[in-house]
C-alpha positions as CSV (number, residue, x, y, z in Angstrom):
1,X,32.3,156.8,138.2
2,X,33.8,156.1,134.8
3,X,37.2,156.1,133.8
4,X,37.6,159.3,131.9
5,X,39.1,158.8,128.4
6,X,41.1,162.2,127.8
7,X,42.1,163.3,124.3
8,X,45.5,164.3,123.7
9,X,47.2,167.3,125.0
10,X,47.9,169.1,121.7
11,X,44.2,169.0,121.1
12,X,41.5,171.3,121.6
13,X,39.4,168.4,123.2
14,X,42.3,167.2,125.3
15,X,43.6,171.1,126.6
16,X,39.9,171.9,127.4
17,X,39.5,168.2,129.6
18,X,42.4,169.3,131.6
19,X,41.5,172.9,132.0
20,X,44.3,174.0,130.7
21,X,44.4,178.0,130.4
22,X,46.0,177.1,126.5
23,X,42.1,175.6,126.4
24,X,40.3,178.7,126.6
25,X,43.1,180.9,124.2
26,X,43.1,178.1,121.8
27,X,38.9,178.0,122.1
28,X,39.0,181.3,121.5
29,X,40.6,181.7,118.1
30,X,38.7,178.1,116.3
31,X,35.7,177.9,114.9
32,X,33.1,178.9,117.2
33,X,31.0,175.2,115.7
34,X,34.0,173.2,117.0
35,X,34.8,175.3,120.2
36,X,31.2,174.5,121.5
37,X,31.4,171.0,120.4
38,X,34.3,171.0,122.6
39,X,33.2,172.5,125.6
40,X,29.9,170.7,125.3
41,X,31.7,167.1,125.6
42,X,33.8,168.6,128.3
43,X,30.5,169.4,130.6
44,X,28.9,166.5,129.7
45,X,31.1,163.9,129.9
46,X,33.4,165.0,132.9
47,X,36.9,164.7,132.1
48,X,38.3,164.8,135.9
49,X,39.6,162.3,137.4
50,X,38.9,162.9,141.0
51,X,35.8,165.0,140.4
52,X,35.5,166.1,144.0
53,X,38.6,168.2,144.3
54,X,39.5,169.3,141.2
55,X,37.5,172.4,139.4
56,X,36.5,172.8,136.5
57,X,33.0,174.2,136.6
58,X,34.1,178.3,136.6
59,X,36.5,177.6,134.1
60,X,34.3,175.8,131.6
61,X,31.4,178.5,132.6
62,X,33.6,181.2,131.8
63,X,34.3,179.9,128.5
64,X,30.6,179.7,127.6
65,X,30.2,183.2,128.3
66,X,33.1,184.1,125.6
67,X,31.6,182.1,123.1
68,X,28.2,182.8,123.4
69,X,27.1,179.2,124.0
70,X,23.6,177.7,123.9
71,X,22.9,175.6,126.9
72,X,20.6,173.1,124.7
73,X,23.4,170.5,124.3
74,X,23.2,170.3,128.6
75,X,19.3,170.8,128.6
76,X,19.4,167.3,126.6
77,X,21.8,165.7,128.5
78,X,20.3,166.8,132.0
79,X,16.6,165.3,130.6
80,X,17.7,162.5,129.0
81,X,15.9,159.1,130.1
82,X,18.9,157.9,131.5
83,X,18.7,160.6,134.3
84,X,15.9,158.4,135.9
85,X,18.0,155.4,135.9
86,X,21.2,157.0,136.5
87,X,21.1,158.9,139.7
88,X,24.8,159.0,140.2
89,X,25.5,162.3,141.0
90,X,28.7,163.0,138.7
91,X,27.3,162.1,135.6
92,X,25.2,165.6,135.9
93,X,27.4,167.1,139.2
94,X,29.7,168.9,136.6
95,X,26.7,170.2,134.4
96,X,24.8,171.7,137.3
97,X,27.9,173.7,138.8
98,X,28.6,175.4,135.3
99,X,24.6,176.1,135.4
100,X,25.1,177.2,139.0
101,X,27.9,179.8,137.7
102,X,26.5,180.9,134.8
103,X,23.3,181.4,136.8
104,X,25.7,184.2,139.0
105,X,26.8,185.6,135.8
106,X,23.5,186.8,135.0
107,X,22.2,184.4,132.4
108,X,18.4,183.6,133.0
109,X,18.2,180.2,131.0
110,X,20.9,178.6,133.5
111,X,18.8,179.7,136.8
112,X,15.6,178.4,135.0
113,X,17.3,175.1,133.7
114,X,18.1,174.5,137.4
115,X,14.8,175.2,138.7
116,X,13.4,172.9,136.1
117,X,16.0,170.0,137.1
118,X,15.7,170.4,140.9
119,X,11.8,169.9,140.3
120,X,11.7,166.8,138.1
121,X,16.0,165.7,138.0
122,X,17.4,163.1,139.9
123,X,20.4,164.7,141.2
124,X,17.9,167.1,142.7
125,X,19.8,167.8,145.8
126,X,22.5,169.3,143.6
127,X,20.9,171.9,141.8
128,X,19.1,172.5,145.2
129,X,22.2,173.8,146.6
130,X,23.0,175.8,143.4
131,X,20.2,177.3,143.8
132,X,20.7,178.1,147.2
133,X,23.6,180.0,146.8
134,X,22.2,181.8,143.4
135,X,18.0,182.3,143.7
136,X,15.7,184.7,145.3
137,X,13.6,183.8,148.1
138,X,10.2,183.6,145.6
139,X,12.3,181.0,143.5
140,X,13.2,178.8,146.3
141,X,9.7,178.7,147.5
142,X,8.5,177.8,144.5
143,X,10.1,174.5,144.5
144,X,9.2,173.3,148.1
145,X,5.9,171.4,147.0
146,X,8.1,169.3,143.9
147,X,10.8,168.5,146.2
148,X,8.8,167.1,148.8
149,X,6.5,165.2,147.2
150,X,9.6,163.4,145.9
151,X,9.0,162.1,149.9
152,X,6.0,159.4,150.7
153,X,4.2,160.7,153.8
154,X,5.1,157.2,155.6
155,X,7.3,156.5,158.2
156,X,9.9,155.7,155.8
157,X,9.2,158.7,153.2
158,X,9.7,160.7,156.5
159,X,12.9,159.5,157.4
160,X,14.2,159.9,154.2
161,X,13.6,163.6,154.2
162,X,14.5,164.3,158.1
163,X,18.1,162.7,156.2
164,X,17.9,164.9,152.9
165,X,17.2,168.1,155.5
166,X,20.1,166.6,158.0
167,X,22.8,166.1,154.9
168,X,21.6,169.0,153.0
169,X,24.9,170.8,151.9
170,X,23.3,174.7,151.6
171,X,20.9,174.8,154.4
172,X,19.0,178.4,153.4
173,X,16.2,176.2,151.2
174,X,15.0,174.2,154.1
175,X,15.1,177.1,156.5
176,X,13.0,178.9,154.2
177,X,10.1,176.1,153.7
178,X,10.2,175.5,157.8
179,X,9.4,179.5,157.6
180,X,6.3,178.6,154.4
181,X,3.0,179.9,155.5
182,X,1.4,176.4,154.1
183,X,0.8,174.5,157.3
184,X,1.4,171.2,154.7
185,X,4.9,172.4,153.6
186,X,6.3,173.7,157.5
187,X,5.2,171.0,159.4
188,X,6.5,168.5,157.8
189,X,9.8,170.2,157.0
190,X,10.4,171.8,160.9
191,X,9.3,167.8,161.7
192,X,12.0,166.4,159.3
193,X,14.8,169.2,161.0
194,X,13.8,168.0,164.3
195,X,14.4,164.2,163.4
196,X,17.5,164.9,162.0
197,X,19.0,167.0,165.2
198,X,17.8,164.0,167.1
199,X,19.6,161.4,164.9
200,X,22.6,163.3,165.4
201,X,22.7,163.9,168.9
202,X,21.8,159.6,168.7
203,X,25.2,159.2,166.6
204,X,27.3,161.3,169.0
205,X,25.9,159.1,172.0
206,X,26.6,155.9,170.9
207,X,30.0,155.4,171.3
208,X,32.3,152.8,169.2
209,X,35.3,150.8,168.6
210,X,38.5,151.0,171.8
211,X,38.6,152.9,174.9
212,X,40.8,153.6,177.5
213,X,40.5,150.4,179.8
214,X,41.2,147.9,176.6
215,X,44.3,146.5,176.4
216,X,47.3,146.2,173.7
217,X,45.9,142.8,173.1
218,X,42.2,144.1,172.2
219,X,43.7,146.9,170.2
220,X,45.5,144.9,168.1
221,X,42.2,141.9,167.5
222,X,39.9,145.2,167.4
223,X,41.8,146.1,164.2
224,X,42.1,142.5,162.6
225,X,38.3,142.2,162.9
226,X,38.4,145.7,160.8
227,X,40.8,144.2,158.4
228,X,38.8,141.1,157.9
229,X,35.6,143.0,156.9
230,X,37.7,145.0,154.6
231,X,38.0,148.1,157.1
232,X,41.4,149.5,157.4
233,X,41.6,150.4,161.4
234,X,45.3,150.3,161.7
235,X,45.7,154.2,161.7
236,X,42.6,154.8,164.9
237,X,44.0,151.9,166.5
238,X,47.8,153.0,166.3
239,X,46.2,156.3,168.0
240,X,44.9,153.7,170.4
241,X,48.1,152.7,171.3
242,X,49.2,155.4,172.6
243,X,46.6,155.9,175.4
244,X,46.6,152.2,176.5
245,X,50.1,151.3,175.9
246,X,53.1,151.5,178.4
247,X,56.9,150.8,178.5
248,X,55.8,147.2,179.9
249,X,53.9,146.5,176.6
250,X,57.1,147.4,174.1
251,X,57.9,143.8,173.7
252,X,54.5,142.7,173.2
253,X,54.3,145.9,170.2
254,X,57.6,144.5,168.4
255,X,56.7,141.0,168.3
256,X,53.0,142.5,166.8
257,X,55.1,144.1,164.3
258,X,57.7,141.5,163.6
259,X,54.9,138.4,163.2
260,X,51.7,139.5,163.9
261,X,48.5,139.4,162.2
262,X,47.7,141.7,159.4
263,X,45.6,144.1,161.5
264,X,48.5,144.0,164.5
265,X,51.4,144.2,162.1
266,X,50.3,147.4,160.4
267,X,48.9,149.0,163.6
268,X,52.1,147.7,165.5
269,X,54.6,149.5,162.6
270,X,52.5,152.9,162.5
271,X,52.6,153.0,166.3
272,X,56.2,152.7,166.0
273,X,57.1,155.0,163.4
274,X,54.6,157.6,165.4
275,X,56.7,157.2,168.3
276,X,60.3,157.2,166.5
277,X,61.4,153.9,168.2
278,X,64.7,153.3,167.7
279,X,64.0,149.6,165.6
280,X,60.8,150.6,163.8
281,X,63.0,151.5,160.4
282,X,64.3,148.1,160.7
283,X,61.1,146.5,161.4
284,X,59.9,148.8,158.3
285,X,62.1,147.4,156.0
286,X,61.2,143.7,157.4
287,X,57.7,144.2,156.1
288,X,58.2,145.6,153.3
289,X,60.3,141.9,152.3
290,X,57.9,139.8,153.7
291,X,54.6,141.0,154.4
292,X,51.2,141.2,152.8
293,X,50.4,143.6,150.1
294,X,48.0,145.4,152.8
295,X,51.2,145.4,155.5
296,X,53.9,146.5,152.9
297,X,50.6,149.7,152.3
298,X,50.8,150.0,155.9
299,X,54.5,149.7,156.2
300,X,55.6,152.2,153.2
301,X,53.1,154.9,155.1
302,X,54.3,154.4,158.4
303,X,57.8,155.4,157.2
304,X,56.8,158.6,155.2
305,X,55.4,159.9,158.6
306,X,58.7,159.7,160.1
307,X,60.4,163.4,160.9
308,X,63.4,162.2,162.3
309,X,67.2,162.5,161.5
310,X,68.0,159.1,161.3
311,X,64.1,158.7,158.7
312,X,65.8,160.8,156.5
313,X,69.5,158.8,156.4
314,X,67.9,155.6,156.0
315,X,65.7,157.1,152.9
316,X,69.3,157.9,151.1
317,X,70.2,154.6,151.6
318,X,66.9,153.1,150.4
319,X,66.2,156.0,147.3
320,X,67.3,153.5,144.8
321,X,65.2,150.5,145.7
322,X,63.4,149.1,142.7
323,X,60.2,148.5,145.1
324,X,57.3,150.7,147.1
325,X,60.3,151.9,150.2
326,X,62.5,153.4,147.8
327,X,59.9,155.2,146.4
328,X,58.3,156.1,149.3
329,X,62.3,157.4,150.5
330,X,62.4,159.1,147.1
331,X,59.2,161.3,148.4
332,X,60.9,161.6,152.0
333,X,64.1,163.1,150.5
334,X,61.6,165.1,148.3
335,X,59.8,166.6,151.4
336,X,62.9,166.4,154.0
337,X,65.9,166.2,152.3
338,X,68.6,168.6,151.6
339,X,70.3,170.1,148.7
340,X,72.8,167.3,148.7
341,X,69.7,165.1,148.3
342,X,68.9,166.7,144.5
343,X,70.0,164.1,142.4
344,X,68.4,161.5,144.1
345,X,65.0,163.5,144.7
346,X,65.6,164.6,140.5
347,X,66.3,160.6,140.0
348,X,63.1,159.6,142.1
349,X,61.2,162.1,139.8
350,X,62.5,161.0,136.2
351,X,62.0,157.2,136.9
352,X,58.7,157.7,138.4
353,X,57.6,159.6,135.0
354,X,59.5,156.9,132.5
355,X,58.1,154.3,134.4
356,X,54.0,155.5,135.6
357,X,53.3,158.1,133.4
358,X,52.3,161.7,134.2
359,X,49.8,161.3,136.6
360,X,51.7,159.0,139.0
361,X,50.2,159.5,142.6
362,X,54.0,159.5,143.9
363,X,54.8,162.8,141.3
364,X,53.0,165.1,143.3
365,X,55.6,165.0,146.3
366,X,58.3,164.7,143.8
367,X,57.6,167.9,141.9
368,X,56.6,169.2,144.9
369,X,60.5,168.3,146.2
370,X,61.5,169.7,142.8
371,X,60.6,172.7,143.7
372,X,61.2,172.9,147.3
373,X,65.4,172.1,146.6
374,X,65.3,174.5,143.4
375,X,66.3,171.8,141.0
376,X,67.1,173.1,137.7
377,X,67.7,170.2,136.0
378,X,64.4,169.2,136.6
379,X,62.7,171.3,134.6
380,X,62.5,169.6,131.2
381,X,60.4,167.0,133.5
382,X,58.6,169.6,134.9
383,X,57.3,170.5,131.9
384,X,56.4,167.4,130.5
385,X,54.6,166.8,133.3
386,X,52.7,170.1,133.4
387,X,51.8,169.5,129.5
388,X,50.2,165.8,129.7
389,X,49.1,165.5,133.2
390,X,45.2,165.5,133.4
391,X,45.2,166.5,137.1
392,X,44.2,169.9,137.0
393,X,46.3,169.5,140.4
394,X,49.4,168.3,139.9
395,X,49.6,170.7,136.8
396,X,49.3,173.3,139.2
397,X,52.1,172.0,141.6
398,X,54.5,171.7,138.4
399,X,53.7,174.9,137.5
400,X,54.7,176.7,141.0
401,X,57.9,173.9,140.7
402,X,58.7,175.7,137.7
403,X,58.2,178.7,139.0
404,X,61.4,178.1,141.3
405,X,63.4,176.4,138.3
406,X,62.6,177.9,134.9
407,X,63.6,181.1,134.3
408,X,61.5,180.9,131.3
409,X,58.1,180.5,133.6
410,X,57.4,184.6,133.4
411,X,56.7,184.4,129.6
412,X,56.0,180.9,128.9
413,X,53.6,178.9,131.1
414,X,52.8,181.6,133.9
415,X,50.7,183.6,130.9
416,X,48.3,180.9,129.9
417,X,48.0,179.7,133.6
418,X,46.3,182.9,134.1
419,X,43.4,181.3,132.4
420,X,43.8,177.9,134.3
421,X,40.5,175.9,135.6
422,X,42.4,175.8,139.3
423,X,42.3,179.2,141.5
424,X,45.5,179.0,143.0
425,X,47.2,178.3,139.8
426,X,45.5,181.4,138.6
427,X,47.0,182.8,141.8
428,X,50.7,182.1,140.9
429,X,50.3,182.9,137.5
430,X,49.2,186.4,139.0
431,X,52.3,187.2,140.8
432,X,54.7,185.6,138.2
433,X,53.3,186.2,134.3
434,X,55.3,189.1,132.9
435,X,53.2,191.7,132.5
436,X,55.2,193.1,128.9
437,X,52.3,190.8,127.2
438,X,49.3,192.7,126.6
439,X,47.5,189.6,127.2
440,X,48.2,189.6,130.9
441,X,47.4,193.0,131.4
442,X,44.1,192.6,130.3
443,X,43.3,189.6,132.0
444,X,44.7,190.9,135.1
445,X,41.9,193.9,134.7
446,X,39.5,191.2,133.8
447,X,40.1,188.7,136.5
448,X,39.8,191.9,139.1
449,X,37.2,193.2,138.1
450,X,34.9,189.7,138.3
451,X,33.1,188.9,140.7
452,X,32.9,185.2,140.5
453,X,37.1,185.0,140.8
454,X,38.3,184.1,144.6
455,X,39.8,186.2,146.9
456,X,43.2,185.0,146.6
457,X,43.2,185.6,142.9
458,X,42.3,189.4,143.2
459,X,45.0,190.0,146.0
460,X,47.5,188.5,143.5
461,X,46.6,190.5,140.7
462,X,46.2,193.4,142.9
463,X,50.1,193.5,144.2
464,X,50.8,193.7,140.5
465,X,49.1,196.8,140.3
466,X,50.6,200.7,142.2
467,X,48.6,202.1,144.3
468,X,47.3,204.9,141.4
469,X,47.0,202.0,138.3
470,X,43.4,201.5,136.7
471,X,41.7,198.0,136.4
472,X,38.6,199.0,134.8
């Protein structure tokens, strides 16, 4: 997928990419012309970074209710030519889930725009299971003859479907045309269900990679054959280790780990650091100096695994390092450390944000560890971070850090996070935002009473709420 370009964060454009509850309040009160251009950029062009965990689709569907948006701006986008070229499913993934949601809200042009696009779209399959979750029986059927003619009736046509019905995400569609009383559509879809139960049961049968009887030896070439087709095999084959190895093979192990091959070295150090041998820090910090870029990977994990006493005294030592271990102790002291530990954890977490930038990987354990050791101090950083960061997921883990460090999280960030694109920062917002702002009150009744909002969400806002207080 692309690399997302996101606007600014005291833009509309840029608080709306992020999903930023400020997104939808600022939306709100600009012109409507802009607000839709907006949004409209948002759901076409998905801002997220990792667009498999982090949501967006609710929020952004939400806010085209409350604006009274047109969907013609994603009816173009979803039929444009490059559709039939372009069958990467995240370049429409984000416009089908808002159709999927607005669909559950009620609005009839959504359902019918997926209908259309599972017929005739590429990204079929997604709007399928959309569908699956939103349509009536009569709808579903409807669409059995489109899809499967997508599949030639040859061997191979056949075997592509028995792997669409196999892989199929939201079953219910399938079940429902193996059920169709046209012999054309049930046969071959009760045919295709039965191929891919076989290729299953197939997969489970054929076994692969070590077993019991190999030795430390095979272990160790099995996963230097994985490293040299570009499959990292360190981590199954460490697991290896540990049903083949035996006290008699210790000095084989450390010698593996001291000098061995890529694929031994890094299976060799997380075996160790599994095991909390007494020289694998030692050995850790040897391959951090003079190992490969793919050992020192191996070597910096192996360490953040450790649980150990003496894991956690070697990370104060190393905290300081200008180099992958002393971040990596930086995020130990972060996750295992004690209070005496703040100013290194605080230090960890203020050169990791002057040096990387706001979305740093290593800031999510360090605000994390931020919050965890109730560091004040941090908070400035905190909220930088929860301002610029365009991971709708780390902004929610500074958000419950702040929640433990900034006594001004009640009023100030918990009340817009009410409107946040993630569902458990709308959770903490929920328990925290100070409900003197009439603006939390009413969302609080709003986010209560709809049924779209997860569980979680409505127990939050409930414990807010006596036992006699209305919501409606």
């Amino acid at each position: 997928m692309f690399d997302p370009v996101i606007a600014p964060s005291g833009t509309l454009l840029g608080l709306l990419q992020r999903g930023r509850g400020d997104g939808t309040l600022h939306a709100l009160t600009a012109p409507r012309a802009e607000a839709l251009a907006a949004l409209n950029h948002c759901v076409l062009r998905d801002p997220r970074h990792d667009w498999q965990v982090e949501n967006r689709s609710l929020y952004y569907a939400r806010l085209y209710l409350d604006l009274n948006g047109g969907l013609e701006a994603v009816e173009a986008h979803l039929f444009d030519p490059e559709d039939v070229v372009d069958a990467d499913e995240s370049r429409t993934g984000l416009a089908l889930a808002v159709l999927g949601h607005l669909a559950s809200y009620g609005r009839r042009d959504a359902l019918e725009l997926l209908r259309r696009y599972a017929a005739h779209g590429s990204n079929w399959a997604w709007a399928l299971d959309e569908l699956a979750l939103r349509d009536d029986d009569a709808g579903l059927r409807a669409l059995a003859a489109p899809v499967l003619a997508r599949f030639a009736t040859d061997p191979e046509g056949e075997a592509e479907l028995a792997a669409a019905v196999r892989d199929a995400f939201e079953p219910r569609p399938w079940r429902l045309w193996a059920e169709d009383p046209r012999a054309s559509i049930a046969t071959r879809v009760r045919a295709a269900q039965e191929a891919g139960c076989f290729d299953r049961w197939q997969r489970q049968m054929r076994p692969t990679g070590p077993r019991p009887d190999w030795s430390v030896h095979a272990v160790f070439e099995w996963a230097q054959q994985g490293m040299e087709r570009g499959a990292a095999l360190h981590v199954p084959a460490a697991r290896c280790l540990v049903a083949v190895a035996g006290p008699e093979d210790r000095p084989e192990i450390l010698q593996a780990a001291r000098a061995g091959t890529d694929g031994a070295r890094c299976t060799a150090l997380r075996y160790l650091a599994d095991s909390n041998d007494r020289d694998a820090l030692d050995l850790i910090e040897a391959a951090v100096a003079d190992g490969t870029a793919p050992v020192v990977e191996a070597a910096v994990d192996a360490f953040e695994r450790m649980r150990s006493f003496a894991a956690v005294d070697r990370a104060r030592g190393w905290a300081q390092r200008p180099d992958a271990l002393g971040a990596a102790a930086g995020r130990m002291l972060a996750c295992r450390g004690g209070t005496q530990d703040r100013d290194l954890v605080l230090g960890a977490l203020r050169e990791a944000v002057r040096g990387e930038g706001p979305d740093a990987p290593t800031l999510w354990t360090l605000v994390d560890g931020a919050g965890r050791l109730g560091i004040v101090c941090a908070a400035p950083v905190l909220r930088h971070v929860y301002r610029e960061t365009a991971s709708s997921h780390l902004r929610g883990r500074a958000a419950r850090a702040l929640a433990a460090t900034d006594p001004s999280f009640a009023t100030g960030f918990a009340v817009e996070c009410l409107w946040d694109c993630e569902e458990t920062t709308r959770e903490l917002a929920a328990r925290h935002a100070e409900t003197g702002d009439a603006r939390v009150v009413e969302r609080l009744r709003r986010l209560a009473a709809d049924p779209a909002e997860e569980d979680e969400v409505q127990t939050a806002v409930r414990s807010r709420f006596g036992p006699d207080a209305a919501l409606g």
